[in-house]
N, C-alpha and C positions, 0 to 999 in steps of 0.2 A: 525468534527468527533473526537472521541477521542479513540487514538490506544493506547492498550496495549501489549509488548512485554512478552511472554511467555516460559519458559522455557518447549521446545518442549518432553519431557518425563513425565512430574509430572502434565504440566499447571500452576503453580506457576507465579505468578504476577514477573516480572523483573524490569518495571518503563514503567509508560505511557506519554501520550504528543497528542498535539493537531495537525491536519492535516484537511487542505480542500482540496475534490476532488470536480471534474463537471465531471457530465456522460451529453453529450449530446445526444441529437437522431440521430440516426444512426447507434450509437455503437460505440463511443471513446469516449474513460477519459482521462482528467488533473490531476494532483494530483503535492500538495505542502504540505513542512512540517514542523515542527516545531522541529523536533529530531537532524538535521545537519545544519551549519549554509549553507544559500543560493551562498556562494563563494566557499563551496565545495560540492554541488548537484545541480543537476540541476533537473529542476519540473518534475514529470512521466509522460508519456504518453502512451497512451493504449487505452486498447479494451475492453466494456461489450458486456453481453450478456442475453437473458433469458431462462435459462433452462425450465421453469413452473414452473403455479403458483405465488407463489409470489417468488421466489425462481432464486437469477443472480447471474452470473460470472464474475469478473471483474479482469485486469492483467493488470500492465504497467510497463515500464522502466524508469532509470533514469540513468545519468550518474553522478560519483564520481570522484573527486579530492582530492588531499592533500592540507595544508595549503598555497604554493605554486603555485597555481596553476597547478600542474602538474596531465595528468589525469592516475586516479587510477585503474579504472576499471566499474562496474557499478551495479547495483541492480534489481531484478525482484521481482515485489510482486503479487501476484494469490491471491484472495479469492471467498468465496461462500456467499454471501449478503441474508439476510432476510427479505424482505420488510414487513414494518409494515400494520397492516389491513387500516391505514387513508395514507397510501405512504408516510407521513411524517418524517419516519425514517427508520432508519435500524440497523441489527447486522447483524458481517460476524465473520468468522473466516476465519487463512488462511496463507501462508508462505513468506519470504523473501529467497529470493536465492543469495549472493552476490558473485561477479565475479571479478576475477586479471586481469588487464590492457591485460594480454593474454588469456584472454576469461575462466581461469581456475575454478572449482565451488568452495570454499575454506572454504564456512560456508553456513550453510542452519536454518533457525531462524522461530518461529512462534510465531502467532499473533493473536490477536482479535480488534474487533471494534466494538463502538454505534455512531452512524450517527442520527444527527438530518437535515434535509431541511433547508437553512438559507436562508431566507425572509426578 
């Protein structure tokens, strides 16, 4: 998939970057990214779901470090997914919530996404 960060009042493009998720059945997601390097996040994990229609919810967490290793706090990302009419893709739109090592909310961020099915 390819995320794009938004300036959450205008919608203004901020910079994009590539991320894979797996939604398995059941109703839990993985999700890995390309935006932090891998020693300071750890991959998301979460929960979809289907509203209807072609229309899902999908959320996970991740937890954040500094260069250090020291842990920083962690991130929640929500969106509302749009599944394409052949299931082989999607768009969502939707937010990041980021969190201080003491659970505090300190910035809240949005987003969009085009998801293709990798095969």
């Amino acid at each position: 998939m390819q995320v794009t960060l938004r300036n959450c009042q205008t919608g203004a493009q901020i910079r994009t970057f590539p991320s894979l998720t797996t939604f398995v059945a059941g109703g839990t997601t993985f999700d890995s990214t390309s935006s932090i390097p891998q020693a300071q996040k750890t991959p998301g994990h979460g929960v979809w779901s289907h509203v209807g229609g072609n229309i899902y919810r999908f959320s996970f967490k991740s937890f954040t470090f500094d260069p250090g290793g020291n842990f920083t706090g962690w991130t929640k990302i929500a969106h509302e997914a749009t599944l394409g009419s052949n299931a082989a893709e999607y768009t969502s739109t939707g937010t990041a919530e980021l969190y201080n090592a003491s659970g505090t909310l300190f910035l809240t961020g949005c987003s969009t996404t085009t998801a293709t099915r990798f095969e």
